[in-house]
C-alpha positions as CSV (number, residue, x, y, z in Angstrom):
1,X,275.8,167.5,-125.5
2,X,277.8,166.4,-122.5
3,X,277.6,169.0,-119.4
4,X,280.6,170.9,-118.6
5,X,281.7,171.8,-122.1
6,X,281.6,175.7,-122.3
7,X,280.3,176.8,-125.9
8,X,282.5,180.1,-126.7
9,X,280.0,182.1,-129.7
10,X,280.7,185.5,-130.1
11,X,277.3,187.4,-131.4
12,X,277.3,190.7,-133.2
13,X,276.2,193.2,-130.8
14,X,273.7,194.5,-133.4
15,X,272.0,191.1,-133.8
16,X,271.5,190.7,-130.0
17,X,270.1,194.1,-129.8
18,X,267.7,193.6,-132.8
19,X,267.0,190.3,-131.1
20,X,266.3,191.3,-127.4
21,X,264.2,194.9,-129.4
22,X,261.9,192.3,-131.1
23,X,261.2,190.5,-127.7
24,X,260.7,193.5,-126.0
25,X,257.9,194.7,-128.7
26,X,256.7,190.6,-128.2
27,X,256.4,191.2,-124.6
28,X,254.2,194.7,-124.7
29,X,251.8,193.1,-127.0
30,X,251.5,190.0,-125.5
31,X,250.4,191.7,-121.9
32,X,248.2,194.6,-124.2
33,X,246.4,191.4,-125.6
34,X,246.4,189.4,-122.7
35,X,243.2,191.2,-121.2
36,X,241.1,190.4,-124.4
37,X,242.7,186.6,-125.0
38,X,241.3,186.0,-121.2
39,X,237.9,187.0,-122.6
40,X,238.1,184.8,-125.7
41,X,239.2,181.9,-123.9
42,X,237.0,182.3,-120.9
43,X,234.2,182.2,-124.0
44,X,235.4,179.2,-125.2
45,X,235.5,177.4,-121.8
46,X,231.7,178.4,-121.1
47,X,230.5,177.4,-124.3
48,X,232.6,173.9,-123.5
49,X,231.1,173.9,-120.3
50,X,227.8,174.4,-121.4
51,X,228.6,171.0,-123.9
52,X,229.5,168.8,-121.6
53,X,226.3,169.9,-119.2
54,X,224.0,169.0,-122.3
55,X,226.2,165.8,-122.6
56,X,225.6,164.7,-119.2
57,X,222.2,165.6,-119.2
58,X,221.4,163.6,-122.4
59,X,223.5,160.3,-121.3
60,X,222.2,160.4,-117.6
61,X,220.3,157.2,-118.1
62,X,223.5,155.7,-118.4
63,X,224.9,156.9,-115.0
64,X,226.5,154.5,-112.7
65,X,227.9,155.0,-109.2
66,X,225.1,157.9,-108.4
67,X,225.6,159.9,-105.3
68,X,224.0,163.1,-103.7
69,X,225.2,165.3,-100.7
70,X,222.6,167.8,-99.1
71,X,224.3,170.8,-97.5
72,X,221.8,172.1,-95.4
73,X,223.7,175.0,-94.7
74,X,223.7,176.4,-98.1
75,X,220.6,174.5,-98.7
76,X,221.7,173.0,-102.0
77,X,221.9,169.1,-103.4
78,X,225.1,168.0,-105.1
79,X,224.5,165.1,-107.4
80,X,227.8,163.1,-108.6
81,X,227.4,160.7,-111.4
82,X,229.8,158.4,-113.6
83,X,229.2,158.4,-117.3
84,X,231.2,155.6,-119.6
85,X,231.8,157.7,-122.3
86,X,233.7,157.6,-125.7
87,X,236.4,160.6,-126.1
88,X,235.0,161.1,-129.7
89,X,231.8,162.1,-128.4
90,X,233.0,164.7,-126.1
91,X,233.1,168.3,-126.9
92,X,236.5,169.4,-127.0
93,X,238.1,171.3,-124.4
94,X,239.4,174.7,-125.5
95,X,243.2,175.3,-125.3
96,X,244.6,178.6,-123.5
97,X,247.4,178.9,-126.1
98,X,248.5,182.5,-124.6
99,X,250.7,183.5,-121.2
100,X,248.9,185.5,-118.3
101,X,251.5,187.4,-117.2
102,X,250.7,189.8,-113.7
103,X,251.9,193.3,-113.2
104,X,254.9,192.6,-111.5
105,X,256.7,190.1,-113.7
106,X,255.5,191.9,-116.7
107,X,257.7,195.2,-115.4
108,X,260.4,193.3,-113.8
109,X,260.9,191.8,-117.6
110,X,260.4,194.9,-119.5
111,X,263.2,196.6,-117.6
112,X,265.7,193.7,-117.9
113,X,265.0,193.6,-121.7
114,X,265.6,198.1,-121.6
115,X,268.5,197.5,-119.3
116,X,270.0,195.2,-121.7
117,X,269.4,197.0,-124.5
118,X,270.8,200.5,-123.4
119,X,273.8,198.6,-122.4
120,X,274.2,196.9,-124.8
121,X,274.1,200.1,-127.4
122,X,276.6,202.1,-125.1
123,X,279.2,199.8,-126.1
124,X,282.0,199.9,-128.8
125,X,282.8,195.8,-128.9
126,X,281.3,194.6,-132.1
127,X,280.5,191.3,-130.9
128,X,278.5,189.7,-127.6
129,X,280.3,187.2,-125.7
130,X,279.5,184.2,-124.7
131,X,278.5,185.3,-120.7
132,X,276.7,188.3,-121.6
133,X,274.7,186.4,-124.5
134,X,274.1,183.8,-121.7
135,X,272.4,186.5,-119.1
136,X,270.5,188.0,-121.9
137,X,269.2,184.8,-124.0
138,X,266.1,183.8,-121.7
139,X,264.6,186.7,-123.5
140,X,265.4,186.1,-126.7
Protein backbone atom coordinates (compact mmCIF):
# COMPACT_ATOMS: atom_id res chain seq x y z
CA UNK A 1 0.00 0.00 0.00
CA UNK A 2 1.60 3.18 -1.10
CA UNK A 3 2.06 6.02 1.80
CA UNK A 4 -0.06 8.95 1.63
CA UNK A 5 -3.31 7.37 0.63
CA UNK A 6 -5.81 8.04 3.58
CA UNK A 7 -8.13 4.89 4.12
CA UNK A 8 -11.72 6.52 5.01
CA UNK A 9 -13.69 3.15 7.13
CA UNK A 10 -16.39 4.14 9.16
CA UNK A 11 -16.76 1.49 12.26
CA UNK A 12 -19.97 0.97 14.19
CA UNK A 13 -19.54 2.64 17.38
CA UNK A 14 -20.72 -0.52 19.07
CA UNK A 15 -18.04 -2.79 17.51
CA UNK A 16 -15.23 -0.41 18.55
CA UNK A 17 -16.55 -0.29 22.05
CA UNK A 18 -16.96 -4.20 22.29
CA UNK A 19 -13.55 -4.23 20.68
CA UNK A 20 -11.52 -1.67 22.96
CA UNK A 21 -14.04 -3.65 26.33
CA UNK A 22 -12.37 -6.95 25.26
CA UNK A 23 -8.75 -5.42 25.33
CA UNK A 24 -9.39 -3.75 28.39
CA UNK A 25 -10.46 -7.19 30.17
CA UNK A 26 -7.01 -8.61 27.99
CA UNK A 27 -5.03 -6.10 29.62
CA UNK A 28 -6.28 -6.70 33.51
CA UNK A 29 -5.55 -10.25 33.15
CA UNK A 30 -2.57 -10.18 31.45
CA UNK A 31 -0.87 -7.78 34.42
CA UNK A 32 -3.08 -10.25 37.25
CA UNK A 33 -1.05 -13.16 35.56
CA UNK A 34 1.97 -11.54 34.91
CA UNK A 35 3.33 -12.07 38.61
CA UNK A 36 2.75 -15.92 38.35
CA UNK A 37 4.06 -16.29 34.39
CA UNK A 38 7.44 -14.53 35.83
CA UNK A 39 7.58 -17.53 38.26
CA UNK A 40 6.88 -20.19 35.59
CA UNK A 41 9.25 -18.84 33.30
CA UNK A 42 11.95 -18.00 35.87
CA UNK A 43 11.38 -22.08 36.47
CA UNK A 44 12.01 -22.92 33.25
CA UNK A 45 15.17 -20.86 32.79
CA UNK A 46 16.75 -22.47 36.04
CA UNK A 47 15.98 -25.79 35.07
CA UNK A 48 17.65 -24.75 31.53
CA UNK A 49 20.35 -23.34 33.34
CA UNK A 50 20.88 -26.13 35.35
CA UNK A 51 21.07 -28.32 31.59
CA UNK A 52 23.47 -26.61 30.05
CA UNK A 53 25.81 -26.60 33.49
CA UNK A 54 25.49 -30.53 33.39
CA UNK A 55 26.29 -30.10 29.56
CA UNK A 56 29.38 -28.36 30.08
CA UNK A 57 30.44 -30.32 32.84
CA UNK A 58 30.03 -33.58 30.90
CA UNK A 59 31.81 -32.26 27.53
CA UNK A 60 34.67 -30.36 29.40
CA UNK A 61 37.24 -32.74 28.03
CA UNK A 62 36.43 -31.26 24.88
CA UNK A 63 37.19 -27.64 25.90
CA UNK A 64 39.34 -25.45 23.87
CA UNK A 65 40.58 -21.90 24.42
CA UNK A 66 40.61 -22.45 28.41
CA UNK A 67 41.07 -19.38 30.52
CA UNK A 68 40.76 -18.48 34.33
CA UNK A 69 40.69 -14.95 36.10
CA UNK A 70 41.35 -14.87 39.96
CA UNK A 71 39.65 -11.89 41.63
CA UNK A 72 41.41 -11.63 44.69
CA UNK A 73 39.14 -9.28 45.89
CA UNK A 74 36.12 -11.39 46.01
CA UNK A 75 38.36 -14.30 46.31
CA UNK A 76 36.77 -16.30 43.56
CA UNK A 77 38.19 -18.19 40.15
CA UNK A 78 36.33 -17.58 36.85
CA UNK A 79 36.98 -20.34 34.48
CA UNK A 80 35.90 -19.60 30.65
CA UNK A 81 35.94 -22.48 28.27
CA UNK A 82 34.80 -23.10 24.51
CA UNK A 83 32.85 -26.17 23.80
CA UNK A 84 32.17 -27.22 19.87
CA UNK A 85 28.93 -28.28 20.25
CA UNK A 86 25.91 -29.60 18.05
CA UNK A 87 22.51 -27.42 18.53
CA UNK A 88 20.66 -30.83 18.75
CA UNK A 89 22.29 -31.71 21.79
CA UNK A 90 21.55 -28.61 23.67
CA UNK A 91 18.77 -28.28 26.04
CA UNK A 92 16.42 -25.90 24.75
CA UNK A 93 16.12 -22.53 25.96
CA UNK A 94 12.68 -21.62 27.40
CA UNK A 95 10.67 -18.87 25.58
CA UNK A 96 9.09 -15.87 27.68
CA UNK A 97 5.94 -15.92 25.47
CA UNK A 98 4.09 -13.25 27.95
CA UNK A 99 4.61 -9.09 28.30
CA UNK A 100 6.02 -7.68 31.72
CA UNK A 101 4.29 -4.76 31.90
CA UNK A 102 5.30 -2.15 35.11
CA UNK A 103 2.93 -0.16 37.21
CA UNK A 104 2.93 2.84 35.34
CA UNK A 105 2.32 1.76 31.75
CA UNK A 106 -0.15 -0.69 32.96
CA UNK A 107 -2.43 2.42 34.51
CA UNK A 108 -1.49 4.80 31.86
CA UNK A 109 -3.18 2.08 29.43
CA UNK A 110 -6.03 1.06 31.41
CA UNK A 111 -7.21 4.68 31.53
CA UNK A 112 -6.81 5.44 27.80
CA UNK A 113 -8.84 2.16 27.04
CA UNK A 114 -11.79 3.72 30.07
CA UNK A 115 -11.39 7.08 28.55
CA UNK A 116 -12.15 5.75 25.26
CA UNK A 117 -14.78 3.79 26.13
CA UNK A 118 -16.90 6.34 28.17
CA UNK A 119 -16.49 8.47 25.28
CA UNK A 120 -17.10 6.55 23.05
CA UNK A 121 -20.76 5.43 24.76
CA UNK A 122 -21.63 9.16 25.37
CA UNK A 123 -22.12 9.54 21.84
CA UNK A 124 -25.13 9.48 19.39
CA UNK A 125 -23.05 8.92 15.87
CA UNK A 126 -23.58 5.35 14.96
CA UNK A 127 -20.36 4.86 13.36
CA UNK A 128 -16.39 5.56 14.33
CA UNK A 129 -14.54 7.53 11.93
CA UNK A 130 -11.64 7.02 10.46
CA UNK A 131 -9.29 9.55 13.04
CA UNK A 132 -10.90 8.44 16.10
CA UNK A 133 -10.65 4.58 15.08
CA UNK A 134 -6.98 5.59 14.25
CA UNK A 135 -6.21 7.05 18.01
CA UNK A 136 -7.98 4.21 19.54
CA UNK A 137 -6.67 1.09 17.28
CA UNK A 138 -3.20 0.48 19.09
CA UNK A 139 -5.44 -1.10 21.66
CA UNK A 140 -7.39 -3.04 19.86
Amino acid sequence: MARGKAISVKIATPKVIKALESALTKLEIDYAEQESNEAKYQKEYEKYRKALIEYAIANIKKAENFRTSYRSWSTTLNIDFDVKVLEKDLPSEPVKDFVTMGVYDYKEKHNELSNAIRILKMTDEEVVNTSTYNAVAQYL
